[in-house]
N, C-alpha and C positions, 0 to 999 in steps of 0.2 A: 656200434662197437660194444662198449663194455655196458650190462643192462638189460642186450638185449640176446633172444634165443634166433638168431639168424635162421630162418627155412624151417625150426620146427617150431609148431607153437606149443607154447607150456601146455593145454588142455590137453593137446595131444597125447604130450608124454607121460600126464595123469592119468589119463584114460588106459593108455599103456599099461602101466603102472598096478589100475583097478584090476584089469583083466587079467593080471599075472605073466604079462609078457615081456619079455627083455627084451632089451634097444640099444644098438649098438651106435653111436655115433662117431664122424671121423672129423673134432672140431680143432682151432688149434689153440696152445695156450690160454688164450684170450678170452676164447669161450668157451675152455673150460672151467674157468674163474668163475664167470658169470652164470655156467652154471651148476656149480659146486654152491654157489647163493641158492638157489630153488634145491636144488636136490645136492645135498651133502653127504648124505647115503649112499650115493651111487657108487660104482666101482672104475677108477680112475686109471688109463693103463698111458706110457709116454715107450712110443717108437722110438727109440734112439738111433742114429748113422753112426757106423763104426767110427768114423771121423771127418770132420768138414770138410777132408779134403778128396772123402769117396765121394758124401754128400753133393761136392761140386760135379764130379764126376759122373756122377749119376744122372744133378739135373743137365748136365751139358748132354751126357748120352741121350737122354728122356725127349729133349727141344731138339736134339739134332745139330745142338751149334749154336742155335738163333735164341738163345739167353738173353735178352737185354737189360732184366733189371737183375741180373746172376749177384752179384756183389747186396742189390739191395736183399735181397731172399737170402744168402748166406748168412748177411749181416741177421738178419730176422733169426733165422734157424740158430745162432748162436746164442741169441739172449734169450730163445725158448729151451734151449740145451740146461740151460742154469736152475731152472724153474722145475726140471724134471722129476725132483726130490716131492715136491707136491704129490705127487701121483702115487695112488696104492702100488704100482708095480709099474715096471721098465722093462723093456723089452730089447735088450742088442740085437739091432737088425744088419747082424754080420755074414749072415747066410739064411737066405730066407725060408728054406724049408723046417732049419731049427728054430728061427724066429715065430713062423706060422704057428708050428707044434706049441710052442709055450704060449702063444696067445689062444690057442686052442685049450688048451688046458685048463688056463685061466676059465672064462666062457665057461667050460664043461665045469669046473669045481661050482661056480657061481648057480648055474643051473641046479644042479644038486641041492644047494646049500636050501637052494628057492625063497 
């Protein structure tokens, strides 16, 4: 949990890093805390749901129905909704092709900036 970099390892992302390559990660809250500790530099974006109650929406369409822990992952997605101020930028994911585009953009300035 918090500590650690789940699935990538730090060297990695140094190495990354040396070579001037961007790295996009898709972690949640948790681990982006952990690690905003190693790399605080980095560029922090939070996908937001137009509201919990698409969010549910979604995950029911997504499973099909067969949600079991639905309440526990709502409950989750809500106390990470708070936390989204952390994040260099936010992204309302209320239509995903304007969503993509600003996250795209984001990416494309970053690159630039290099």
């Amino acid at each position: 949990m918090f500590g650690n970099l789940y699935g990538t390892p730090k060297n990695e992302v140094e190495r990354a890093k040396k070579l001037g390559k961007f790295l996009i990660m898709d972690i949640d809250v948790q681990g982006a805390d952990s690690f905003r500790r190693f790399f605080p530099e980095a560029t922090y974006i939070f996908i937001l749901p137009p509201s919990v109650d698409e969010l549910r929406r979604r995950l029911m369409f997504r499973d099909k129905g067969k949600t079991h822990n639905l309440e526990v992952r709502l409950k989750k997605a809500t106390d990470e909704i708070v936390e989204a101020s952390k994040f260099n930028h936010q992204i309302l994911n209320d239509d995903f092709s304007k969503a993509y585009a600003q996250f795209k953009k984001i990416i494309e300035d970053l690159i630039k900036s290099g």
